[in-house]
ZAMARGU-4260 file (C-alpha; in steps of 0.2 Angstrom, whole numbers, plus 5000, padded with zeros to 4 digits):
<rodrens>
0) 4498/4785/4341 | 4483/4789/4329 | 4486/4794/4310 | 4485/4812/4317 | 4500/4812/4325
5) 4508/4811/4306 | 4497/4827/4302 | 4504/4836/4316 | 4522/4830/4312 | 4517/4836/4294
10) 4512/4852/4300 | 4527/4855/4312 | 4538/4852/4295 | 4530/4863/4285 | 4530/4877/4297
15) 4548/4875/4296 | 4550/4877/4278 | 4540/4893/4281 | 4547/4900/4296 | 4533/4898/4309
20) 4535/4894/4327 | 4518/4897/4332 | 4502/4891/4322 | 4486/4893/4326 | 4472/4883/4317
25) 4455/4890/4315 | 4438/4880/4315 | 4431/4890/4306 | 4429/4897/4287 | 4432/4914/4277
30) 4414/4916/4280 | 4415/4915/4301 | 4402/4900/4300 | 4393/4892/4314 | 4394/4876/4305
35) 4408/4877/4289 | 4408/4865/4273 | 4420/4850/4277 | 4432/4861/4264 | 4437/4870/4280
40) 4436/4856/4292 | 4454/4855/4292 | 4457/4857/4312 | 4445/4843/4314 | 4456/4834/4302
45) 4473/4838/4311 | 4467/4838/4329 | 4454/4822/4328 | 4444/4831/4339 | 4426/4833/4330
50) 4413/4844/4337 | 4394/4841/4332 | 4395/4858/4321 | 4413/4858/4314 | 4419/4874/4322
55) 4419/4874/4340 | 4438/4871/4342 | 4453/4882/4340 | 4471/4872/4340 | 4489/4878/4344
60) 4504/4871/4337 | 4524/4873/4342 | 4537/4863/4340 | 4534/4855/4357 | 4516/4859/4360
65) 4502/4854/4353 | 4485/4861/4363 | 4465/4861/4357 | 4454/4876/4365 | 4434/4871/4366
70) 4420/4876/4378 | 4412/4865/4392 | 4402/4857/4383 | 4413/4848/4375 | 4429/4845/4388
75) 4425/4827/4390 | 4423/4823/4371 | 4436/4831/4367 | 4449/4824/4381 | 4444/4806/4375
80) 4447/4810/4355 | 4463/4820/4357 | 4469/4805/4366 | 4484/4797/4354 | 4486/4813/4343
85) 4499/4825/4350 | 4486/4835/4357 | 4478/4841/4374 | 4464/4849/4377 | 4464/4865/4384
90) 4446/4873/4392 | 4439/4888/4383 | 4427/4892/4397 | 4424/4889/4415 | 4435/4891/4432
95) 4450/4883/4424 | 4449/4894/4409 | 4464/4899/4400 | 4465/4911/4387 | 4472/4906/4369
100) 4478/4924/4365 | 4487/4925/4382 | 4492/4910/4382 | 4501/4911/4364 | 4509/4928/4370
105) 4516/4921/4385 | 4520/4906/4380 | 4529/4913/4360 | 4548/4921/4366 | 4550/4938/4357
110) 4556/4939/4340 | 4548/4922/4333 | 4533/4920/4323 | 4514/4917/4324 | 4507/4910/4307
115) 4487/4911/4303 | 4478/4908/4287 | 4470/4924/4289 | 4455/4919/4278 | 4450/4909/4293
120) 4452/4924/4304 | 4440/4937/4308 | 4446/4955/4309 | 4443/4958/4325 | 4451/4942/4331
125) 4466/4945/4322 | 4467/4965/4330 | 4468/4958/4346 | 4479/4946/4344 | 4493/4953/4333
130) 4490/4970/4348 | 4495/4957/4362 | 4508/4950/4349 | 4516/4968/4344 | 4515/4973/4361
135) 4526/4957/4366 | 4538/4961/4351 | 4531/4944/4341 | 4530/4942/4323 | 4513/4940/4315
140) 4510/4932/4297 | 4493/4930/4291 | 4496/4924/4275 | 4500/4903/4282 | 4487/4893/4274
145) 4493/4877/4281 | 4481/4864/4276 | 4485/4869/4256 | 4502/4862/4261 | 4498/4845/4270
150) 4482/4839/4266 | 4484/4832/4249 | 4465/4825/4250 | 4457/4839/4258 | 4436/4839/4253
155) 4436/4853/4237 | 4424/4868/4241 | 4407/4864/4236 | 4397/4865/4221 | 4380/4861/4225
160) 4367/4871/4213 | 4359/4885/4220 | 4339/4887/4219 | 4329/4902/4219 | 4319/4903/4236
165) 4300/4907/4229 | 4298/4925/4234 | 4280/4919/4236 | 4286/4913/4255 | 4299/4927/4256
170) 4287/4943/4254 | 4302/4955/4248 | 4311/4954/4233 | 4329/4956/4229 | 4328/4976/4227
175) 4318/4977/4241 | 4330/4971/4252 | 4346/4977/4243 | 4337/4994/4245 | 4337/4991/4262
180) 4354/4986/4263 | 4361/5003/4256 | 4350/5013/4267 | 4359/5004/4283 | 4375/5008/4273
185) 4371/5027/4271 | 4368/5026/4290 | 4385/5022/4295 | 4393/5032/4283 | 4400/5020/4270
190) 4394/5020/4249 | 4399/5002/4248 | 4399/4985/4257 | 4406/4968/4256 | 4394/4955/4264
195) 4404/4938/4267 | 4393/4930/4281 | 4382/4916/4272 | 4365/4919/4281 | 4367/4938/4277
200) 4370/4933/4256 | 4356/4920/4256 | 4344/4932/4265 | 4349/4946/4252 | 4348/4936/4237
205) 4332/4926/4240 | 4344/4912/4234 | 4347/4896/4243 | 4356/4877/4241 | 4354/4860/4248
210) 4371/4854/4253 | 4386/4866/4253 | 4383/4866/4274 | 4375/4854/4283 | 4358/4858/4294
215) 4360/4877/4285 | 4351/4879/4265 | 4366/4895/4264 | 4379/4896/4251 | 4399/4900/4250
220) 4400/4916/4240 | 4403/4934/4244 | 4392/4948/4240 | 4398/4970/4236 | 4386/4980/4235
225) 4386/5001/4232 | 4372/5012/4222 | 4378/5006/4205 | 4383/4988/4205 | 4380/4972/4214
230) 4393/4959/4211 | 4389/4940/4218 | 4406/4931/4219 | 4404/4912/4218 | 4409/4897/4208
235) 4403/4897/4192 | 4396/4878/4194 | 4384/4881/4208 | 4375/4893/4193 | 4357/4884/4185
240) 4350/4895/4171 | 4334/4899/4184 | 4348/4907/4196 | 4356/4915/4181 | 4339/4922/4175
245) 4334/4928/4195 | 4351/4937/4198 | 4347/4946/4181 | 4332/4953/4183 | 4338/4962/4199
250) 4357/4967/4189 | 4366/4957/4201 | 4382/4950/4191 | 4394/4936/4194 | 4413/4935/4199
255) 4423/4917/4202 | 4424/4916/4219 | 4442/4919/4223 | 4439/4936/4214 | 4434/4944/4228
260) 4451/4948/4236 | 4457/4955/4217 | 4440/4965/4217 | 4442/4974/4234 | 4460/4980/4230
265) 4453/4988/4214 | 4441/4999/4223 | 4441/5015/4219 | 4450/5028/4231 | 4432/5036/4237
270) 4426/5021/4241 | 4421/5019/4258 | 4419/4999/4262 | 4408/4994/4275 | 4414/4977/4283
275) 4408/4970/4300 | 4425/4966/4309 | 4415/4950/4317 | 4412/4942/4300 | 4424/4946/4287
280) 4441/4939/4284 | 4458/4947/4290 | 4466/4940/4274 | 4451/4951/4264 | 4454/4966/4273
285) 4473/4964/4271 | 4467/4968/4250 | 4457/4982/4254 | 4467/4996/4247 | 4449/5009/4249
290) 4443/5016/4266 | 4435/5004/4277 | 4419/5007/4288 | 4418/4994/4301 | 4400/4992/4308
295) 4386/4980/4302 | 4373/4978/4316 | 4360/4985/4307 | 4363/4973/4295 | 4360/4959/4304
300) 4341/4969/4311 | 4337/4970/4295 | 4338/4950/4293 | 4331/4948/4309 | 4315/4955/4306
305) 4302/4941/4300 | 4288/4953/4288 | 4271/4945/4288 | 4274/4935/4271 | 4288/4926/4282
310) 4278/4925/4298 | 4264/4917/4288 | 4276/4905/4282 | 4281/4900/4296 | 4265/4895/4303
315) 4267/4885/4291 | 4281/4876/4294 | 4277/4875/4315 | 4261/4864/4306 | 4274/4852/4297
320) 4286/4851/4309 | 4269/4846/4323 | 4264/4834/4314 | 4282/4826/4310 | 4282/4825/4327
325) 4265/4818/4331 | 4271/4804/4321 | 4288/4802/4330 | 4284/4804/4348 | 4270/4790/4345
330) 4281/4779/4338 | 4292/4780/4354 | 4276/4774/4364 | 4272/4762/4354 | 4288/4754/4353
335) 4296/4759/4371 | 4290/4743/4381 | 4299/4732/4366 | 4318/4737/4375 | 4324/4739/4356
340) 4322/4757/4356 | 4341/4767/4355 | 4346/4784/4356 | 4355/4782/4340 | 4339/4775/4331
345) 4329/4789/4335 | 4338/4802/4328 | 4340/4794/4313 | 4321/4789/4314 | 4315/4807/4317
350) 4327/4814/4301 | 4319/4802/4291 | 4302/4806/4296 | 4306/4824/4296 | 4312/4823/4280
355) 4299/4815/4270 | 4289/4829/4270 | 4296/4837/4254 | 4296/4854/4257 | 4309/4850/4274
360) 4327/4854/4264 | 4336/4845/4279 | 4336/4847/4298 | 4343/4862/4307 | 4355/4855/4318
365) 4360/4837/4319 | 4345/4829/4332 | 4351/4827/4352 | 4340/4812/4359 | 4348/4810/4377
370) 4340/4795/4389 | 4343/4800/4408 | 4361/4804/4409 | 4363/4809/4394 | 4350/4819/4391
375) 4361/4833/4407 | 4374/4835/4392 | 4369/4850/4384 | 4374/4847/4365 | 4373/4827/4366
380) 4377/4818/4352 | 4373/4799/4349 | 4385/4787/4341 | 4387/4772/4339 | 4402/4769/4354
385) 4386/4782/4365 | 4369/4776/4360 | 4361/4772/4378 | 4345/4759/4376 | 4330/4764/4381
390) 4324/4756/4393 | 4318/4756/4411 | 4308/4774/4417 | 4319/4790/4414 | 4315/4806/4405
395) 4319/4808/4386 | 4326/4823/4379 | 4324/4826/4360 | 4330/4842/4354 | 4326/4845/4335
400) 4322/4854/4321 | 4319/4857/4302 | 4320/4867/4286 | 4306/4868/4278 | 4305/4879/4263
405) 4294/4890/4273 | 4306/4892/4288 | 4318/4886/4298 | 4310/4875/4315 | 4319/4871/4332
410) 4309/4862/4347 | 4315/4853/4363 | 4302/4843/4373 | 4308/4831/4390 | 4294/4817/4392
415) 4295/4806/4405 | 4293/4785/4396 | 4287/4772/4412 | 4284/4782/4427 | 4293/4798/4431
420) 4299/4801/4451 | 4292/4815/4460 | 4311/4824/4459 | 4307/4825/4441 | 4290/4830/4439
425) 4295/4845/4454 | 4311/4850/4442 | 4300/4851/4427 | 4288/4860/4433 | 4303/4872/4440
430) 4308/4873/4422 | 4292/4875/4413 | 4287/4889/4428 | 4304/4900/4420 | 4298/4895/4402
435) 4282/4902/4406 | 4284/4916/4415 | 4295/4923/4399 | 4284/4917/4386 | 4270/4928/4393
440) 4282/4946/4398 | 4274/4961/4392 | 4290/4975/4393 | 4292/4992/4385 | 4300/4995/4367
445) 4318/4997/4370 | 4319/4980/4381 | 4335/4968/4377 | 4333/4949/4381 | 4346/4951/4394
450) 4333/4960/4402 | 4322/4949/4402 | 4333/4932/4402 | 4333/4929/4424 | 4312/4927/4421
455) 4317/4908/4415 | 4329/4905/4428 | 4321/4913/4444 | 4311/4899/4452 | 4328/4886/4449
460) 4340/4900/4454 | 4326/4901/4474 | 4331/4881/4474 | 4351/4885/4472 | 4348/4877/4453
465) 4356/4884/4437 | 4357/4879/4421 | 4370/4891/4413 | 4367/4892/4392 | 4358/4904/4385
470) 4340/4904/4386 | 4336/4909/4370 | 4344/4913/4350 | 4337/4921/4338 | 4331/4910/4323
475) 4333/4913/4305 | 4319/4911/4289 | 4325/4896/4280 | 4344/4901/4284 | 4352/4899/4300
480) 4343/4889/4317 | 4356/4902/4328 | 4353/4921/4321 | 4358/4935/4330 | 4359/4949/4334
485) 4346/4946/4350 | 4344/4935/4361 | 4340/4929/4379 | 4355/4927/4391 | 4364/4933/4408
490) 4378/4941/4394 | 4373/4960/4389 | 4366/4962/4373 | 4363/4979/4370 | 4350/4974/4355
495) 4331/4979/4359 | 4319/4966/4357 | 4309/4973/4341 | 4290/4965/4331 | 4294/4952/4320
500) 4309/4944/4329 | 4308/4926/4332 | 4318/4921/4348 | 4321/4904/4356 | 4314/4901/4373
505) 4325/4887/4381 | 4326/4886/4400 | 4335/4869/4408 | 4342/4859/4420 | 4354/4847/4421
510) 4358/4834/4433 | 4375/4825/4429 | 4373/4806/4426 | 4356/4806/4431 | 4344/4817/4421
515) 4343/4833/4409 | 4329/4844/4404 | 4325/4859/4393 | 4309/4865/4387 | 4310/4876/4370
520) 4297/4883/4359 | 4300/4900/4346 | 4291/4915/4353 | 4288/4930/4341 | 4289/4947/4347
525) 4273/4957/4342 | 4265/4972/4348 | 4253/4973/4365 | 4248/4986/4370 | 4253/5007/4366
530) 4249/5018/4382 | 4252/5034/4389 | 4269/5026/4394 | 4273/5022/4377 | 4273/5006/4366
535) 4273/4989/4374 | 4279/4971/4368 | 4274/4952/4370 | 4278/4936/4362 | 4266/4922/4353
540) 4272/4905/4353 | 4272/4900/4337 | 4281/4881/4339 | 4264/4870/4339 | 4266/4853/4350
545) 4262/4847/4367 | 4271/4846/4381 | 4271/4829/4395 | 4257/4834/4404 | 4262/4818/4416
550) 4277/4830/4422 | 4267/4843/4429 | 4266/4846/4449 | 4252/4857/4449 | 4254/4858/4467
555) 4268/4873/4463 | 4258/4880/4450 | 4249/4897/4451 | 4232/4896/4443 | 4238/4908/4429
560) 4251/4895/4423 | 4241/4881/4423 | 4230/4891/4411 | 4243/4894/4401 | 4250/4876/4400
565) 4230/4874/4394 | 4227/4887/4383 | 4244/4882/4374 | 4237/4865/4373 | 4221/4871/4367
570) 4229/4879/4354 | 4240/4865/4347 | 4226/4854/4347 | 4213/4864/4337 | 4226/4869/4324
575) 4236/4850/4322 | 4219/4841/4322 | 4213/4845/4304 | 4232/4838/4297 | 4230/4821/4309
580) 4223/4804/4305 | 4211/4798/4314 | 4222/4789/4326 | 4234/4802/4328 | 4221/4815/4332
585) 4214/4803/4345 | 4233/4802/4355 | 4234/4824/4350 | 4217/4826/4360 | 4223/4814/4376
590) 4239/4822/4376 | 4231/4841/4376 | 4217/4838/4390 | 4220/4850/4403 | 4228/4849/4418
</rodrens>
């Protein structure tokens, strides 16, 4: 057995000594992140199952079961690592879906105990499950921080130093958008709120770090805010006098980070505490001895909204990140018919040439390169044990991106390397048609992306092909690569597509074992057109780099898309070429011609 199994003995033992019979294991942190700092990591830990962000992974414990839920992306990954632990995985998603609530309540006998570490816990997750639990007379206790009592060398929190991101690039200062903030409050009826999502506390305080989260420049703190005070709760350490000096000048003051739980029970009666039930803690709420407000979309509107300070900037950042990859994807040419090339060299090669631009903080999302087969699995990730060669003729998937100071970067291009089958060059174009097609939609203020999403998929979906991801997320400024709230995808989202979002357009397909492909640039949402109907929208792509104009098939082109596909490269070429060497504006013009 692997040295989980002692974890998981561990565990059984200390729930126990505590009087659990049921544990469930989050995957995530207090702060409901997409990617959390290894602090949290603990189910990766226990389960040795590790996703490519950390949290997709939620684990049961009994004292004869040990189970590990995760999506379809990662069935086979995590059916191999969980192999030896004491644990099996159990699928999140798909026609054998089963789910972890119901299952826990059907499975937990009445009168026994369900333990959580309800800082791991959203509030709305915990309703639901301590409603199924109550209502099948099972004990809930959310105050079972398991990993404080069996991992003795758990990673401490971290204590990177914050910076001060140059309001320069921003366009709005703290008061501006703490302003704003109160305003959103007002509107759903609270005097007070407790931010704990990351992305929503960097955006707030124009404050940023390096290294507390991978791909993400966020920081772990907490932030309250009402129309007197704003209080930043967040270890002491992470403070540099410049931070000090900016959280001053805008009467922001600091707590220790575990304050915050002391600091909402203290609230004054009157207090009405707005928290978003998706993003704050049950073990907060448990301390919250005002009223709460529950809400919080406007919040994330606000955030979502790119100002033309922020817009500008990230024309700026599309410019680095085209030519970080003018210089990687000539690499690979030059160095394909060597054989040496490896899926796990070229992500570490594109980091590094991302990277040495000094304004790109780190990536925003660990790189997928996939040759072939494994360019059909989605959210591939090369190891050493995975790395394929590259060699022969196939397609390359290379899904990427950056954080530059001026803002956050994600870009997937398929090119074919030797000579590309007319299958693939007919699927491309199948994909490329969809990616067009919602790239140039005009629609009517008021439009959601679920709208909208079945333009990507409707010339794959006449062939009786699917991919079934979403076709695009939003994308933050120098915070998050996956912002909400809108989006592109079969699920309703009841959020209107507003001026000033920036939205991922991603269409795919994926052939198992043989090939996988995906086309993604970041379209912004700006106004088009007002007339007697009202105000209409359109997107501008603002991601600057080519696409393989060898996987075209004009043959199933309308004129109109062809011009597109021109027009785009057009563009691409006129603005890279003043940034490029002489040899590198030479291979930007070949690969720009039109079709």
């Amino acid at each position: 057995m692997k040295k989980n199994y002692e974890y998981l003995c561990a565990l059984r033992k200390a729930m126990k000594e505590h009087g659990i019979d049921v544990c469930i294991i989050s995957g995530t942190d207090p702060h409901q992140s997409e990617i959390p700092p290894h602090h949290w990591r603990g189910r990766e830990w226990l389960t040795g199952f590790e996703s490519s962000n950390g949290t997709n992974g939620t684990a049961v414990v009994s004292q004869d079961k040990a189970l590990c839920w995760t999506d379809s992306r990662y069935f086979l990954q995590a059916t191999e690592q969980l192999k030896d632990t004491g644990f099996s995985m159990m699928p999140e998603d798909g026609p054998e879906a089963v789910d972890l609530i119901d299952w826990v309540t059907e499975n937990t006998p009445a009168g026994k105990t369900v333990g959580i570490d309800g800082m791991t816990f959203s509030v709305a997750y915990v309703q639901r499950l301590e409603q199924e639990l109550n209502d099948n007379g099972i004990k809930l206790d959310t105050d079972f921080p398991q990993f404080d009592y069996i991992y003795a060398d758990r990673p401490a929190r971290p204590l990177n130093k914050l910076f001060v991101h140059d309001e320069k690039l921003v366009g709005a200062t703290v008061d501006e958008k703490m302003s704003a903030i109160m305003e959103t409050v007002k509107g759903e009826l609270a005097n007070a709120v407790l931010l704990s999502s990351l992305d929503d506390i960097a955006w707030a305080t124009n404050l940023r770090t390096a290294n507390d989260i991978s791909y993400s420049p966020m920081f772990v703190a907490f932030l309250y805010i009402d129309n007197d005070i704003r209080v930043l709760f967040v270890d002491d350490e992470k403070l540099t006098p410049e931070v000090r000096e900016h959280l001053a000048h805008y009467n922001v003051r600091t707590l220790p980070y575990d304050a915050v739980k002391d600091f909402v029970s203290k609230l004054p009666k009157e207090t009405r505490l707005l928290l978003d039930p998706q993003k704050t803690a049950r073990g907060i709420y448990d301390h919250v001895d005002c009223t709460a407000v529950f809400g919080g979309a406007p919040l994330a509107k606000l955030k979502s909204i790119k100002n033309d300070t922020m817009v500008a900037s990230i024309r700026t950042a599309m410019k680095k990140d085209g030519v970080a990859l003018t210089k990687f994807f000539m690499m690979v040419e030059k160095e394909y018919p060597s054989g040496e090339l490896t899926e796990l060299n070229l992500t570490q090669r594109l980091r590094e040439i991302r990277l040495s631009d000094e304004t790109c903080v780190d990536e925003s999302f660990g790189g997928i390169v996939g040759w072939n087969g494994h360019g059909a699995i989605v959210h591939y990730e090369a190891t050493p044990d995975t790395s394929s060669a590259i060699t022969g003729d196939g397609l390359l998937l290379v899904d990427s991106g950056g954080q530059y100071v001026n803002g956050t970067t994600d870009i997937t291009r398929t090119v074919a390397l030797g000579t590309p089958t007319a299958e693939q060059r007919h699927d491309f174009t199948l994909v490329m048609k969809g990616h067009i097609a919602l790239a140039t939609a005009i629609f009517p203020a008021g439009t959601t992306g679920h709208q909208l999403d079945v333009l990507a998929r409707q010339f794959l979906w006449k062939e009786g092909k699917a991919y079934y991801h979403g076709t695009g997320h939003g994308v933050g400024f120098f915070i998050n690569c996956h912002e909400g709230p809108q989006n592109f995808r079969l699920n309703i989202n009841p959020t209107p597509l507003e001026p000033g979002m920036l939205t991922s357009d991603e269409p795919g397909l994926y052939l198992e074992n043989r090939y996988g492909i995906r086309c993604e640039n970041l379209i912004l949402c700006e106004h088009a057109m007002t007339t007697e109907f009202g105000q209409f929208l359109k997107f501008e792509p603002l991601t600057l780099f080519p696409f393989d104009r060898r996987l075209f098939d004009k043959s199933i082109m309308t004129p109109e898309e062809i011009k597109w596909v021109d027009d785009y490269h057009a563009l691409v070429r006129d603005t890279l070429l003043p940034l490029l060497d002489a040899e590198q504006a030479e291979w930007m013009k070949e690969k720009t011609m039109p079709l």
